[in-house]
C-alpha positions in Angstrom: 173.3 86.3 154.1 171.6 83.9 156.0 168.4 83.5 153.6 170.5 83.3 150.9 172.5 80.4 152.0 168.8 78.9 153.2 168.2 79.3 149.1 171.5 77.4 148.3 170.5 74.5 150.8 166.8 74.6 149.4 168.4 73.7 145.7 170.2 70.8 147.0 169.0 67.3 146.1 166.7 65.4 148.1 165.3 68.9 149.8 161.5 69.2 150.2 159.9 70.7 147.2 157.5 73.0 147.3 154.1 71.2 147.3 155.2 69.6 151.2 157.4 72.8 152.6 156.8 74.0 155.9 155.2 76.7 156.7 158.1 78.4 158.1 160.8 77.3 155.3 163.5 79.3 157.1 163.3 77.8 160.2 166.7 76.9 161.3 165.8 73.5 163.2 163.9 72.3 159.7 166.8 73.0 157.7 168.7 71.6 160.2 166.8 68.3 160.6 166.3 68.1 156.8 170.0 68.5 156.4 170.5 65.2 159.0 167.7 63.2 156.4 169.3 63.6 153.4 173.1 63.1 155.1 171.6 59.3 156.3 170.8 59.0 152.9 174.1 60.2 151.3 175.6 57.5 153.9 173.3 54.1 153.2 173.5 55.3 149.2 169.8 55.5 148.8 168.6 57.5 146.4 167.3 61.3 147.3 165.3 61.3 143.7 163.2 59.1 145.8 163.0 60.6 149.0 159.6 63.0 147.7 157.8 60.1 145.2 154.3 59.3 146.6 155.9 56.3 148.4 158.6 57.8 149.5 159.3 57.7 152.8 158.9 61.8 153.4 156.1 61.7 151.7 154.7 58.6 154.1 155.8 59.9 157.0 153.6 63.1 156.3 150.7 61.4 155.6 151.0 59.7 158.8 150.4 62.5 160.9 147.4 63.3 158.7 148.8 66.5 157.2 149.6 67.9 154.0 153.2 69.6 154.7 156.3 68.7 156.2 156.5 70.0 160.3 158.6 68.9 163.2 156.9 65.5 163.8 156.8 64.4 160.2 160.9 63.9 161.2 160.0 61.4 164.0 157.6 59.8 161.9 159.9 58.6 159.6 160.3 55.0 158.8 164.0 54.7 156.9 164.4 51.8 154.3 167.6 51.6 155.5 169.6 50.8 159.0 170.3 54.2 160.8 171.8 54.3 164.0 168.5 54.8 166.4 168.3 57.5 169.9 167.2 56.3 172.8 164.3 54.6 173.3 162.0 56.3 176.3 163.9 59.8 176.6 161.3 62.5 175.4 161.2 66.3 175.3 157.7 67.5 176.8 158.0 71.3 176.3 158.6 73.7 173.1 162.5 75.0 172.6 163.9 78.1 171.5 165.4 77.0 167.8 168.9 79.3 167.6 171.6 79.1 165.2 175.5 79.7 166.2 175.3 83.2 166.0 172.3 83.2 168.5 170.6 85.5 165.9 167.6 84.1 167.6 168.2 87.0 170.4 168.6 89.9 167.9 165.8 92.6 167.0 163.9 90.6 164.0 165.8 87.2 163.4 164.2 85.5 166.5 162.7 82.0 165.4 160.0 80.2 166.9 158.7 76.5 166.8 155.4 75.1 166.0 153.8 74.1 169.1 150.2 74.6 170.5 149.7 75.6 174.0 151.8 73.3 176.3 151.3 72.9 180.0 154.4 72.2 181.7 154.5 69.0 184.1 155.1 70.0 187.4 159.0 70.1 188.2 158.1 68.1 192.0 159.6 71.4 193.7 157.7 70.1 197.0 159.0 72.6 199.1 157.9 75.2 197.2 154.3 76.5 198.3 151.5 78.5 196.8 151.3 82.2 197.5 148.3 84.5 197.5 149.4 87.5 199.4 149.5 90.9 198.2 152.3 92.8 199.2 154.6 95.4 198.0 158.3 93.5 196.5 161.5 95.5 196.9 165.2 95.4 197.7 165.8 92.7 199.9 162.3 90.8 199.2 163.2 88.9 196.5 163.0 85.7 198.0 159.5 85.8 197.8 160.1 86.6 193.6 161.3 82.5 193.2 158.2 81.4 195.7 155.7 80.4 193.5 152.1 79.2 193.1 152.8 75.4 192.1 150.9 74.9 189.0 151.7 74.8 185.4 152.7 77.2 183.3 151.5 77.4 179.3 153.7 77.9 176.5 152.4 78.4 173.3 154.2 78.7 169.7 152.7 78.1 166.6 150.6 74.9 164.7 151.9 71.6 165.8 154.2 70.3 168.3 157.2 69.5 167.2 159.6 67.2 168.3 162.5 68.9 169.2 166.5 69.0 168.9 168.3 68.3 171.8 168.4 71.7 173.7 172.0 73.2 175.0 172.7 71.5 178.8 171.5 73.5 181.8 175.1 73.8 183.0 175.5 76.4 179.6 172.4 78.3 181.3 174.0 77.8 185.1 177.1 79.2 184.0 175.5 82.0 182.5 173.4 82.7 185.7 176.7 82.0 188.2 179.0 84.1 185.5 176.5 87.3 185.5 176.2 87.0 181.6 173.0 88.2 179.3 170.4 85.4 179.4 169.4 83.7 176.3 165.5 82.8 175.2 166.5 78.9 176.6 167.7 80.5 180.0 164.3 82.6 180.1 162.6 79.6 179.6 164.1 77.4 181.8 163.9 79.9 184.9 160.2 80.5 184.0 159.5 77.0 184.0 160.7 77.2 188.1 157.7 79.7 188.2 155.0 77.4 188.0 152.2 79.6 187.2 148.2 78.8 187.6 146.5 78.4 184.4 144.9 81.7 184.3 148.3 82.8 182.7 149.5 81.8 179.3 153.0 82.7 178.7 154.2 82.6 175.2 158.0 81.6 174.1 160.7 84.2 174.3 160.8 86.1 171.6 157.6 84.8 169.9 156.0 85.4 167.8 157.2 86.2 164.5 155.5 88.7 162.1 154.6 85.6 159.9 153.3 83.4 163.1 150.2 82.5 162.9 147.7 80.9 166.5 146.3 78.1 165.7 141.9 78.9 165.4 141.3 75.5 167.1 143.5 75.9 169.9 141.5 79.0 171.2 144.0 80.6 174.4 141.4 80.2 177.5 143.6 82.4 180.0 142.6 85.8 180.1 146.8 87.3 181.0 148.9 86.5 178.1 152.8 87.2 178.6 155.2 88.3 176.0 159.2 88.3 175.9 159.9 90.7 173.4 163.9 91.3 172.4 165.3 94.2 170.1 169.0 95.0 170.2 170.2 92.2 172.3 167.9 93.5 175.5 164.6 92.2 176.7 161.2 93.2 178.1 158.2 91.8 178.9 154.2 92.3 177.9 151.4 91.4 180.0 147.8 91.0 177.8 144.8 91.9 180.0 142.3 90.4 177.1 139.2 91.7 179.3 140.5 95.0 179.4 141.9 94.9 176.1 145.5 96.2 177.5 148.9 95.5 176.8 151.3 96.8 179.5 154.9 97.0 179.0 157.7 96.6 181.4 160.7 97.6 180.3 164.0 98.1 182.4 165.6 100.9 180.0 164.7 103.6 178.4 164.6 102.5 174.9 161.9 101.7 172.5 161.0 97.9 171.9 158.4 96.7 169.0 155.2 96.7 171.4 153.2 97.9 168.5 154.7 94.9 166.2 153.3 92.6 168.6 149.7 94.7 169.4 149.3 94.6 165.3 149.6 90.5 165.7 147.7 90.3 168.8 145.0 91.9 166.6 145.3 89.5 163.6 145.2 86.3 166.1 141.3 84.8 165.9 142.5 82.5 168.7 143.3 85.3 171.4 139.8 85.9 171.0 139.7 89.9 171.7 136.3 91.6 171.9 137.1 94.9 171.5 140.1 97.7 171.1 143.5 96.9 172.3 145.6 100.0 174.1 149.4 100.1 175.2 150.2 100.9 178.5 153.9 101.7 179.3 154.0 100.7 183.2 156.4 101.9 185.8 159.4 98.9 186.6 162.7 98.4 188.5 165.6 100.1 186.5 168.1 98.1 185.5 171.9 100.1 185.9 173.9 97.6 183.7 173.4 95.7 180.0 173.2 92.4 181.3 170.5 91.7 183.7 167.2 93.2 181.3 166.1 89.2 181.7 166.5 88.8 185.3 164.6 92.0 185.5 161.8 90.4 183.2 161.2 87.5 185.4 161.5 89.9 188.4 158.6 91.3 187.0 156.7 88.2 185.9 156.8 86.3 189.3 155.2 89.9 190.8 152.2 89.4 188.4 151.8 85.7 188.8 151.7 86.0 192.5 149.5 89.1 192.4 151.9 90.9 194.2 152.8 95.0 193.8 155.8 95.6 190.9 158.8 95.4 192.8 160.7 99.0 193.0 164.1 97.5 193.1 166.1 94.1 192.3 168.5 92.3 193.8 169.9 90.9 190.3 172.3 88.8 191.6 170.9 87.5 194.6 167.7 86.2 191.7 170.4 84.6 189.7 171.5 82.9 192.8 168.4 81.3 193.6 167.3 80.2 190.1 171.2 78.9 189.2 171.1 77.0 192.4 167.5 75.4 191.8 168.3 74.7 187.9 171.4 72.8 190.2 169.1 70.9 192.5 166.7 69.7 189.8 169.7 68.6 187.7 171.2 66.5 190.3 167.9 65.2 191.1 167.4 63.9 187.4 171.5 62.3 187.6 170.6 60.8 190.8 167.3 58.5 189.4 167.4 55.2 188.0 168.0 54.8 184.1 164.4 54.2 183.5 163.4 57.9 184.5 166.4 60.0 183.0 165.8 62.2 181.0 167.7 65.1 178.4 169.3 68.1 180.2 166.8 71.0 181.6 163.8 68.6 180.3 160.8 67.5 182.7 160.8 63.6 184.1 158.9 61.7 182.0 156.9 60.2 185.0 155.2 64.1 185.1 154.4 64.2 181.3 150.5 62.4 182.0 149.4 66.1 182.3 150.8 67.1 178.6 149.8 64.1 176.7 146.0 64.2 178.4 145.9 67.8 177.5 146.4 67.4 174.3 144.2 64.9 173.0 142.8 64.6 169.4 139.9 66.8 169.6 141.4 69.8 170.5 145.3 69.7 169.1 146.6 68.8 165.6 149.8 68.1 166.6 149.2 65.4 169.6 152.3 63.1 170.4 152.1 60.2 168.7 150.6 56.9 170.8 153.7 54.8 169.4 154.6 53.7 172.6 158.0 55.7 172.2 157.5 57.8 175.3 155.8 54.3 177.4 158.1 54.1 180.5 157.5 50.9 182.9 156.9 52.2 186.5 156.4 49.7 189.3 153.0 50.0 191.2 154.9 51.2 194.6 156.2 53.8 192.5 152.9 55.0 190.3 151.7 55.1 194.4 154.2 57.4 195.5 154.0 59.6 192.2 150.1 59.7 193.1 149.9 60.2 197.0 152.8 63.4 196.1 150.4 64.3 193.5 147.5 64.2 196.1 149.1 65.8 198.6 149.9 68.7 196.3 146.2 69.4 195.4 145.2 69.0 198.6 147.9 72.2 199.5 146.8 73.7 197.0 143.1 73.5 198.1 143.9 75.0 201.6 145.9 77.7 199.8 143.1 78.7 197.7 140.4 78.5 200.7 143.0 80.8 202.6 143.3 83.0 199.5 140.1 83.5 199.0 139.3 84.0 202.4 141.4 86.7 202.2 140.0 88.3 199.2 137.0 88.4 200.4 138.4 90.2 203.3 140.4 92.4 201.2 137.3 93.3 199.5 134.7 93.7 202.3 137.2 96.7 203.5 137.2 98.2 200.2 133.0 98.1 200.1 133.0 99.9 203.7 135.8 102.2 202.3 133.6 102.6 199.2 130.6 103.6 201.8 132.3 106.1 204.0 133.5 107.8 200.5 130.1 108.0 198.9 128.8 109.1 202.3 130.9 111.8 202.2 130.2 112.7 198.9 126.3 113.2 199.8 127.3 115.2 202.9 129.4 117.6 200.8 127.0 117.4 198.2 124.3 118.7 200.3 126.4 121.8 201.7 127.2 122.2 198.2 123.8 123.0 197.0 123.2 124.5 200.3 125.9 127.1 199.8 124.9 127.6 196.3 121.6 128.6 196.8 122.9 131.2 199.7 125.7 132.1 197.1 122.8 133.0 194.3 120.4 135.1 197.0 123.4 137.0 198.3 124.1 138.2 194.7 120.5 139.1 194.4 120.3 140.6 197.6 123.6 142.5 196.6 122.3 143.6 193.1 119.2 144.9 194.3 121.1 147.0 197.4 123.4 148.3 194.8 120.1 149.3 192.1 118.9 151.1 195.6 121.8 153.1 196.4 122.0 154.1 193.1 118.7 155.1 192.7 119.0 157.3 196.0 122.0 159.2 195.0 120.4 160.1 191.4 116.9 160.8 193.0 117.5 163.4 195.0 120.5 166.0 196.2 121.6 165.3 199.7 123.5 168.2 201.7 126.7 168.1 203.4 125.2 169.1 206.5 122.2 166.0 206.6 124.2 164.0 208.1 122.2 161.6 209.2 121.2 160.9 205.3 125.2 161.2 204.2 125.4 158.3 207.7 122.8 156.0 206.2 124.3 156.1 202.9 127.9 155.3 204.2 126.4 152.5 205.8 124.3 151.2 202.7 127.8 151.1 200.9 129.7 149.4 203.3 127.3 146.4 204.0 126.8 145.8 200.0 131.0 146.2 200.3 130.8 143.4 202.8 127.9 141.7 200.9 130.6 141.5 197.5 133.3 139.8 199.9 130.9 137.5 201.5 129.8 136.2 198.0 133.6 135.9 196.9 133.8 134.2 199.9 130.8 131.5 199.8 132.0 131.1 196.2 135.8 130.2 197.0 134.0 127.6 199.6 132.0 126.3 196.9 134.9 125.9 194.5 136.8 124.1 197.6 133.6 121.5 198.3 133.1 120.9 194.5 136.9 119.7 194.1 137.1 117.7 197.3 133.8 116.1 195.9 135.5 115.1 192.5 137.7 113.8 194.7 135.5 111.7 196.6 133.9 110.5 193.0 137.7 109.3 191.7 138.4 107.8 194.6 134.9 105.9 194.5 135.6 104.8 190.7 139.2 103.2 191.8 137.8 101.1 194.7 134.7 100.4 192.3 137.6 99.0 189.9 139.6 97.3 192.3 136.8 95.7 193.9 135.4 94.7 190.3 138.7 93.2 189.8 138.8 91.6 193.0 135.7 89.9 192.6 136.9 88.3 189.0 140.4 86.9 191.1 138.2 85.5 193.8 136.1 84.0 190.7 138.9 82.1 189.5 139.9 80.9 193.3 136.7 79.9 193.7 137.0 78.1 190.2 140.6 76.2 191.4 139.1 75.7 194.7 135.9 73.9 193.1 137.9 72.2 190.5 140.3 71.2 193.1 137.2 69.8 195.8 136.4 67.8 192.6 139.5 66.1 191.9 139.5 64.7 195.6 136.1 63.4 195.5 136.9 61.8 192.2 139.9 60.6 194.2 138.1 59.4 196.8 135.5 57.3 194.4 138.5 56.0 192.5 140.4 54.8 196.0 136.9 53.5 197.4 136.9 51.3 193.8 140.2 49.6 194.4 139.6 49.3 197.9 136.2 47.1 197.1 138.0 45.2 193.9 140.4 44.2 197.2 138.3 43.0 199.7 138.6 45.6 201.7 135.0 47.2 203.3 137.0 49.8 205.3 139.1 53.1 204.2 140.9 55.3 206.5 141.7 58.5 204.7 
């Protein structure tokens, strides 16, 4: 029903035709923004015949951003040859939306959309009193505080091509009420509690429900991060993939017993050149909290995803509604924070500030993503200086946390994995040892059968070679005794040989327990690699500081810095 009234609008006049269509024709926020094009038109009486001529304005505006088919941006590109009433100058959208109709057939099985953005690092919300964790503990019943405390970095969300510029997204209160009202999360409320979870940029989490079978990774936006995260939705319930590219795994969490499309999505991993995988890719279905209702499979999926960004054990039970507490009441806090600024930094509902955004525009510069914001000035804000200096020394202060978070982290890796190697030593130790008696006891094993085979050739050979009479007794005696010491001989061997069995399992015991401490540690050392990364990256960035600050203190006249 719904493609078919997509192929009524398509034969309306004024539409794209084919030679500039999107690549996703069907996507309800193109139809939707087309739609709003050609009604401005309708209303100044232009003409659509000329909407798609070579100097058309459609047709300019997609040549402007240097591309051959209509996307998101070509929209706010557009420069009408008529008065239109014009948005807000200075309000910007800095992360990719879910694009749902009415019906929110976004959420169902197959009819999930997704936009057109690269990857896209979040600003950082300026949740100060949130700080890093590194520890690795277990997370269950009434833990789940520690599930909404979070390492303060950004998180990457990725869609397809380009980025587009996006409608104006439903207001947080929709997503509040949802959280206050115990209601079944939407992709926008996933995303919206997600970006609370500030995660380091090891981890690369995709929209919810993306991708589609016909998305496509841009090849020049390669996806660094080596855990890739997945909200996948079939029948109105969620669950949530983790990518291990190294190890070429997918592990599923889901909350119920019931089968999602984690092969859909390993079939597209497999088809993306920018994931970059080296080899095979497995599924893994992994043990998670059960949820005992039908409306809390998100809040479980975020359960689980703060677990793995913090490195921290899969919890074993969820407080649901104490989770939907703590996010609703920070969604709260951040929106009053944005009502309570001055006009000059407000932004649209459940968007970043546009004084974090420096991060999103620097990482996407023109070498390394086709669909940049454009550097029209639109998104220009004019800060004071005393306020680009508080902005900065928050900044600062933040890396500097972050710095002596990392140090402690990796401190306690290392420590973490210095146990494991002595651990590692006593169990390979042991191994030897038992090796040792092993052979020892074989080799007593294989003479006491000899032994016992010959004794048994010689008492046979006596009792055939010659007649022995009752009344020799001391013959009959000697012949008793030759039977009941290769009798004794069988049961010894029976004996060694149960022994052996014994030492040979608790060996191959020994040798499993040595392979999982070999992988732990191996995977140990690669998350005290990428520490040592953030904490070398991060000793940069305050050197750099520290040039920069000793700059402006010499263009000032002043020959003396206290830090």
């Amino acid at each position: 029903m719904k493609q078919q009234q997509q192929q009524q609008e398509g034969k309306r006049p004024g539409w794209w035709p084919e030679k500039y269509a999107p690549e996703n024709p069907e996507s309800p926020s193109m139809i939707s923004r087309m739609n709003a094009v050609i009604k401005k038109c309708n209303k100044a009486d232009y003409s659509l015949e000329n909407l798609w001529k070579d100097d058309g304005f459609m047709v300019q505006a997609i040549r402007k951003g240097g591309r051959d088919r209509l996307t998101q941006r070509t929209f706010d590109r557009i420069d009408y040859p008529f008065p239109t009433e014009q948005s807000k100058k200075g309000v910007a959208t800095a992360g990719p939306e879910l694009q749902r109709n009415s019906s929110n057939a976004i959420e169902s099985d197959t009819q999930y959309q997704a936009t057109e953005a690269p990857a896209l690092s979040l600003p950082d919300r300026g949740n100060s009193d949130i700080s890093p964790l590194s520890s690795k503990h277990s997370i269950s019943g009434s833990h789940n505080d520690e599930l909404l405390t979070s390492p303060n970095r950004a998180v990457s969300i990725d869609s397809d091509k380009s980025f587009p510029a996006l409608p104006t997204p439903p207001p947080v209160s929709e997503t509040i009420s949802r959280l206050r009202g115990s209601d079944w999360l939407k992709g926008i409320d996933i995303l919206r509690c997600v970006e609370l979870l500030n995660a380091s940029p090891e981890w690369h989490i995709f929209d919810p429900v993306y991708p589609l079978p016909t998305s496509k990774l841009s090849e020049r936006n390669e996806v660094s991060a080596n855990s890739l995260i997945f909200f996948i939705n079939a029948k109105s319930h969620w669950s949530l993939c983790h990518l291990d590219r190294r190890l070429g795994l997918l592990k599923h969490y889901n909350s119920l017993p019931s089968e999602m499309p984690v092969n859909d999505l390993k079939s597209w991993i497999l088809e993306q050149p920018a994931i970059r995988l080296t080899g095979e890719l497995s599924i893994r279905e992994e043990k998670c909290p059960q949820q005992e209702d039908g409306v809390n499979c998100g809040i479980f999926t975020l359960a689980v995803l703060q677990a793995l960004l913090n490195g921290n054990s899969i919890p074993s039970q969820v407080d649901a509604n104490h989770l939907r507490s703590r996010f609703a009441g920070q969604l709260e806090s951040n929106t009053s924070s944005e009502l309570a600024k001055p006009s000059s930094e407000a932004v649209s509902p459940g968007m970043p500030p546009i004084s974090r955004r420096a991060s999103f525009e620097q990482s996407h510069s023109d070498a390394h993503n086709p669909g940049r914001l454009d550097d029209s000035g639109e998104h220009d804000v004019a800060f004071p200086p005393l306020s680009h200096l508080q902005e900065f020394a928050k900044s600062l202060e933040k890396t500097k946390v972050n710095l002596r978070e990392d140090i402690k982290a990796l401190e306690k890796q290392q420590e973490q994995m210095a146990k494991m190697s002595e651990e590692r030593d006593v169990f390979q130790q042991k191994v030897q040892n038992d090796q040792k008696l092993t052979d020892e006891l074989t080799g007593k094993v294989e003479k006491s059968e000899a032994d016992y085979k010959a004794a048994c050739e010689w008492l046979n050979q006596c009792i055939k070679g010659c007649k022995v009479e009752p009344a020799n007794t001391l013959l009959n005696k000697i012949i008793s005794d030759a039977e009941s010491t290769i009798q004794s001989s069988a049961a010894e061997i029976n004996s060694h040989k149960e022994m052996l069995e014994s030492m040979q399992a608790k060996c191959d015991e020994y040798k499993d327990t040595i392979e999982k401490l070999q992988a732990e540690i191996l995977s140990s050392t690669k998350q005290g690699d990428v520490i040592g990364t953030n904490i070398r990256r991060n000793r940069e960035s305050l050197a750099h500081v520290n040039q920069e600050f000793a700059k402006i203190a010499a263009s000032l006249g002043f020959t003396e810095c206290k830090e």
